[in-house]
N, C-alpha and C positions, 0 to 999 in steps of 0.2 A: 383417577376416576373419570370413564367416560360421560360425558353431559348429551341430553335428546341434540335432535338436528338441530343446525341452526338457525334463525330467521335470517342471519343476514345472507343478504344477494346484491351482486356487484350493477351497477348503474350501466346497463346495455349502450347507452349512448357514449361512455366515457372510453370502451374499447377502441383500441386500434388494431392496425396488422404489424407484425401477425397477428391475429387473435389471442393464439394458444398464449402466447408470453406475453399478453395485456391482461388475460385473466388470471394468469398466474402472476403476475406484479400484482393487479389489486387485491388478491387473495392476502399476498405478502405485507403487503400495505395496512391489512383489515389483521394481519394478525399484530403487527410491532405496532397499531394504533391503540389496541386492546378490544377494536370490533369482535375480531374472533377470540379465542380463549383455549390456551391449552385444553384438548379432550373434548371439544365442539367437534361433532362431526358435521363434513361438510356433504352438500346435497348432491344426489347421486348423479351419475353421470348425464343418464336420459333426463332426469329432469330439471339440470343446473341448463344442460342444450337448448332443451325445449323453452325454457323461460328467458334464454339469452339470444334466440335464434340463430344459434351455433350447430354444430355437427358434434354428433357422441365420438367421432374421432379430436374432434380440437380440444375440446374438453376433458379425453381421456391424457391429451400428449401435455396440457396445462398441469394433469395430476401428476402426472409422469417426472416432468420440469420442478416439481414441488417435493417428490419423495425423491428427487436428487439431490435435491436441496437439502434436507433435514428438517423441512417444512411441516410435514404432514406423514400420516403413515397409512398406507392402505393393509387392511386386513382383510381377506379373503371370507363372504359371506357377511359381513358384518357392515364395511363402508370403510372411508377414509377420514382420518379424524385429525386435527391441530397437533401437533406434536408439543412436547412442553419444552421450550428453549434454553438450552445450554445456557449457564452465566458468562461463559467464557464466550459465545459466538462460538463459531465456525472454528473446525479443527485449524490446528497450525499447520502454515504450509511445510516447514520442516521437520525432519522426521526425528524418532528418538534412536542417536546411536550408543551404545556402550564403549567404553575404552577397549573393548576386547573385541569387539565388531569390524570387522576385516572392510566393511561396506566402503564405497567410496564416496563421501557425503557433498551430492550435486545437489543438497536439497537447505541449505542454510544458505543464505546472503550476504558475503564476508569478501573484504579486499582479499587482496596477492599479501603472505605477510612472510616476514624474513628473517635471517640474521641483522638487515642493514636496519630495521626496527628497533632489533632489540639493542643493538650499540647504539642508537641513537637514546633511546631510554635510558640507558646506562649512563650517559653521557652527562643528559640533562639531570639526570637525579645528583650526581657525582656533583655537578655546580649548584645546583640549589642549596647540597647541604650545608653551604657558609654563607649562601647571597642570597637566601627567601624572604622576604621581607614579612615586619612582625605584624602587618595586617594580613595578610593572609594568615595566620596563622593563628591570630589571636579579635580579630576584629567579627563579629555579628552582624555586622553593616553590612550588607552588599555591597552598596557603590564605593565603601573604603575597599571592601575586600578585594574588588572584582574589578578597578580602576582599569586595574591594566590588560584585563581582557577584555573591557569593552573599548578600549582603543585596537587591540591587537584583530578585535572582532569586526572594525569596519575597512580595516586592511583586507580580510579573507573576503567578508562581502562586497568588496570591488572585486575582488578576483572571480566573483560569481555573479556579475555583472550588475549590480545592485550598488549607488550608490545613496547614504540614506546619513542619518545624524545620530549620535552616540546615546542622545537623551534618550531615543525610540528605541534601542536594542538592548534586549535583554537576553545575559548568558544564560546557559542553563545546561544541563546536565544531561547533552546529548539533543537528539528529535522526538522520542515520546515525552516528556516534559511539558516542549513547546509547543508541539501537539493540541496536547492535553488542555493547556491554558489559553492555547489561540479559541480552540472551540466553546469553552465555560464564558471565553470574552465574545464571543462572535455570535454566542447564539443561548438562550434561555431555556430553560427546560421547556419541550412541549415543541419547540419547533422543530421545523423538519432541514434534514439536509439534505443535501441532494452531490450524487460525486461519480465517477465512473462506474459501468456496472460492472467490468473487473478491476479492481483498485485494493485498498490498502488492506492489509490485513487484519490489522489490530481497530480497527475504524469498524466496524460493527459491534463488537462488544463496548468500544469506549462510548456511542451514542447511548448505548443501552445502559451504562452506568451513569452516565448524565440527563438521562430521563429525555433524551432528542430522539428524534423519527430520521429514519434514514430510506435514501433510496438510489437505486442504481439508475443512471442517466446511457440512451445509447448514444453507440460511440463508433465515431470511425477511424482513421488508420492518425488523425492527428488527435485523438481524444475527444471529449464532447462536444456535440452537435449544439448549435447556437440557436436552433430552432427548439432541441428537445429542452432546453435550457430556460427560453421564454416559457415555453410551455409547464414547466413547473415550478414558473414564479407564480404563472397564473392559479397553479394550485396552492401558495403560500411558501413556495420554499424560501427560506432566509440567508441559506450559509451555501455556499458553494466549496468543495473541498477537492482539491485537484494535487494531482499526479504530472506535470506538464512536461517534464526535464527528461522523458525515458525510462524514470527509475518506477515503474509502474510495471506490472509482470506482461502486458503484450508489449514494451518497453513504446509506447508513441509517444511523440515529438510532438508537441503543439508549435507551428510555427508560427511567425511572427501577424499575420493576419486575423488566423484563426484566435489571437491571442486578443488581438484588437476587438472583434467580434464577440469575445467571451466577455471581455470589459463595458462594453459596449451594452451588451444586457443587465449585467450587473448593476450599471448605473442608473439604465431607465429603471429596476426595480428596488433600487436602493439595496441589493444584495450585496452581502460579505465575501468574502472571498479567504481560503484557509491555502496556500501554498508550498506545501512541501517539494523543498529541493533538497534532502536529505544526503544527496550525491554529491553535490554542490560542483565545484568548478571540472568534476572528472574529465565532462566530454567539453574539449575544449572551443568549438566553433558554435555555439547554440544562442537559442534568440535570448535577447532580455526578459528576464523574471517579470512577469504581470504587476509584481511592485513598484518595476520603476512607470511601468502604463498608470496604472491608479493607487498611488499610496495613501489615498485617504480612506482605501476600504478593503485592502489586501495584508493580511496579517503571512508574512513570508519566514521561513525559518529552514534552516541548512543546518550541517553536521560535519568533526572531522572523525565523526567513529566509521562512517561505511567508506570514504575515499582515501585517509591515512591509516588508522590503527583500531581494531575495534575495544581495546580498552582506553582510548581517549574519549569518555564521554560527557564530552564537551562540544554544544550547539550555541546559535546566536538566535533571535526571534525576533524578529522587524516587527513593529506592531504600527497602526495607523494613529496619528498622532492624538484625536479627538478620543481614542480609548487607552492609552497608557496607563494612565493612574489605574484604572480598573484591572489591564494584565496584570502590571507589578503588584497590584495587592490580590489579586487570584496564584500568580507564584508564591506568593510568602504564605498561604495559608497552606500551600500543597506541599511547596519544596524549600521555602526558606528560600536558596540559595543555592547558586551552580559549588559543590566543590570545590573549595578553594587550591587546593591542591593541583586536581585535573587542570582548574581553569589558569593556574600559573606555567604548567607546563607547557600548556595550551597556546598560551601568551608566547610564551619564548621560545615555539618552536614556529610561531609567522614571524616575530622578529627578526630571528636569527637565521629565518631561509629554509631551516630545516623544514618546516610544513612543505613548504614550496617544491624541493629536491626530491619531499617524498612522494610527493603529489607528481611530478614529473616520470618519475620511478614508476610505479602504480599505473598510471597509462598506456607506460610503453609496456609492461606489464600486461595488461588487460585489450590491447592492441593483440601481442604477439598471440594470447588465447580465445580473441575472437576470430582470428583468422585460422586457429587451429579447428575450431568448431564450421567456420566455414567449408573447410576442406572436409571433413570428417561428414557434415551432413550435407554436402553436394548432391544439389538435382530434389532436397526435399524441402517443402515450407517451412520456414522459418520466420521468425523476427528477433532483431539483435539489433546494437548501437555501435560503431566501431571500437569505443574501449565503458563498454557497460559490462555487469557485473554478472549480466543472465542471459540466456537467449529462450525466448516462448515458440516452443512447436507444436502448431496446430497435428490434431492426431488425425490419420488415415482413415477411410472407412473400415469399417471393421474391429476400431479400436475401440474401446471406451477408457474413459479414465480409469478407477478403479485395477482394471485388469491390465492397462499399462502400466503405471506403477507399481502393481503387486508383481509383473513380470521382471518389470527391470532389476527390483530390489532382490528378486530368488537371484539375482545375476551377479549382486554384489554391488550395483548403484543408486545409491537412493537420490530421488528426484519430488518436486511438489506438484500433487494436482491442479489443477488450474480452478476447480471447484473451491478451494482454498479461499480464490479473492474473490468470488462474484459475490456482491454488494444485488440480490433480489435470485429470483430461480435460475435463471438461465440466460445471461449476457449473450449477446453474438459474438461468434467466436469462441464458442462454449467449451468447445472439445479442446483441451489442449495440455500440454506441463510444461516447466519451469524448469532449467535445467541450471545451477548459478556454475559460474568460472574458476572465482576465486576462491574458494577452497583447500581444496587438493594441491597436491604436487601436477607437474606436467605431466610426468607420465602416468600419473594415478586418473587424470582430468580425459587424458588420447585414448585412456582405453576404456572410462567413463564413455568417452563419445564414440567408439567405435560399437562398445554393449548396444547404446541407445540409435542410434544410424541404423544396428542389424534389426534390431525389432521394430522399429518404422517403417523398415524395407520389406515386412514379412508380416504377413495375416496372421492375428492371434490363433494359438493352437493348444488344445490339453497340456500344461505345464507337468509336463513328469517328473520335474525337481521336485515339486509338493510330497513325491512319493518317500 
């Protein structure tokens, strides 16, 4: 049901430049606060201009950035109105293949996986079945269950530059989990968060299910800006939730500076800090985790499901020591407990080297397929990590999202919008897609990249495969 116009109007003095994407954030703002409301229409062009001493063009390209978004919908003769928000957030950026679907699927985010996996699987099941120990098997307890994966678990978090103490780390059953528990610990319903404005993808629905306000922060080639960052302490933001390792779809690097700088505001405003390294030790020369900068306000968590095996879903979760009792007891009411199972094989495959081999494995791996994508999109923009798992290429004039991915897919490659992770209407850096590596075979990956190279290199045209 459509509701009359709305009263609410955005605070003219709170705009920045560009304009057009400061009135479209506060719109954004005004709707996940509950100012606006599904089926509010909002005021018309001339006289949202006129009242903001704006141009009927910045305000129409603000509408524009907003029915990209899924935001709002214009309706020809009638106005543009709130749209009523998906439960789920924002489509997924991976697309739906069938078993029978020929497609070459560049659109999931999955290591290199092998035969050398699954004998290694083999392996370890094969010993367990006489040497499992009867607490994992039979114990309720975490800390009897899980003894030995949270030793096993500060062994990998040195290898991920992180060193920290056993009482502070909690296993758990992959990265959404810890996720999940860092945020319920770091921030209360009502508050806002604040994180890249393209960033995670599951992080807009998870605020909205935990009753938190979220917002996209801008961002430059190392991640976010220490100034945009002050600036929406000053509007109350609480929690900070960063991408900093690459593993984030324009893949930046927060280096070791900008890392200090991002800690640095955090503290003057007593801000949290939510850490996903989800990737964890991949790229092997990168700066230290923001944990070991400030542990008393950085809740840090890694994974061995996206760098070794994606059915190990088994994570560790650094938590800052003054909120422990609070994570552990927000885990036990959500998950109980990491799989005891997972987390014994978990255990014995850093003991016994095997994490470690595969994880070398996996590199050289994801090495050999970024430089295939280098060669393959030579001479066109790109962003990539030397052995990350994606490369984001900004799209050409001419393109738009939508019709680049609907092209590539008639092609047989499926790939993800870049619309996917923006966290508000329209990030800089807006145009783009996601191409992941690890998927595919090699040669299913070379002609993936050779599809996607030819239509970068060529002005969209009437698609006569639709016919």
């Amino acid at each position: 049901m459509m509701h009359a116009m709305t009263s609410w109007m955005p605070d003219p003095a709170t705009l920045t430049r560009p304009a057009y994407r400061s009135l479209a954030q506060a719109i954004t703002t005004a709707i996940d606060d509950g100012r606006l409301r599904p089926g509010d229409r909002l005021p018309t062009h001339r006289d949202l201009a006129w009242k903001l001493g704006l141009s009927v063009q910045t305000v129409s390209r603000a509408y524009e950035a907003l029915i990209r978004a899924d935001a709002v919908t214009g309706e020809v003769g009638r106005g543009t109105f709130v749209k009523s928000a998906p439960v789920e957030g924002r489509a997924p950026p991976y697309q739906q293949i069938d078993s029978g679907d020929p497609a070459i699927d560049c659109s999931m985010l999955t290591p290199v996986s092998s035969a050398l996996h699954t004998e290694a699987m083999a392996r370890t099941l094969a010993e367990m079945s006489g040497t499992v120990r009867a607490e994992t098997l039979f114990s309720f307890r975490p800390r009897q269950a899980l003894r030995r994966s949270a030793e096993a678990g500060l062994r990998w978090l040195a290898g991920c530059g992180l060193s920290t103490r056993a009482d502070l780390v909690l296993a758990t059953n992959g990265a959404t989990p810890a996720m999940t528990v860092a945020l319920m610990t770091a921030a209360a319903p009502g508050d806002l968060v604040v994180t890249e404005a393209a960033g995670h993808h599951t992080l807009k629905a998870l605020t909205r299910y935990l009753g938190l306000k979220l917002q996209g922060l801008p961002c430059d080639d190392e991640g976010v800006l220490p100034d945009a960052l002050g600036a929406a302490c000053q509007r109350g933001a609480r929690v900070l939730y960063l991408l900093p390792a690459g593993n984030g779809p324009l893949n930046a690097v927060m280096g070791p500076a900008r890392r200090a700088e991002i800690v640095s505001v955090a503290r003057r405003h007593d801000m949290a800090i939510v850490e996903n390294d989800a990737w964890g030790p991949l790229e092997p020369d990168r700066p230290a985790p923001l944990a070991m900068l400030a542990p008393e306000r950085v809740f840090y968590f890694t994974s061995l499901t996206k760098c070794l095996l994606p059915g190990l879903r088994l994570g560790w979760l650094v938590v800052p020591e003054a909120q422990v009792t609070a994570a552990f007891g927000r885990h036990l009411v959500t998950n109980w407990m990491a799989t005891g199972l997972i987390a014994e094989i978990g255990a014995r495959w850093v003991e016994d080297s095997t994490a470690w081999r595969l994880l070398d494995w996996q590199r050289s791996q994801l090495a050999r397929r970024n430089r295939m994508a280098a060669a393959a999109l030579a001479g066109l923009p790109m962003r990539a990590n030397p052995h990350g798992l994606h490369v984001w290429l900004p799209l050409p004039k001419g393109w738009d999202e939508p019709g680049f991915v609907n092209s590539a897919r008639l092609r047989g490659v499926a790939i993800a919008p870049g619309s996917a992770f923006h966290i508000g209407p329209e990030p800089a850096q807006a145009q783009g897609v996601r191409l992941c590596l690890g998927g595919p075979g090699e040669s299913d990956l070379e002609q993936a990249l050779t599809t996607v190279a030819r239509l970068m290199r060529n002005l969209p045209e009437p698609d006569f495969l639709t016919i």
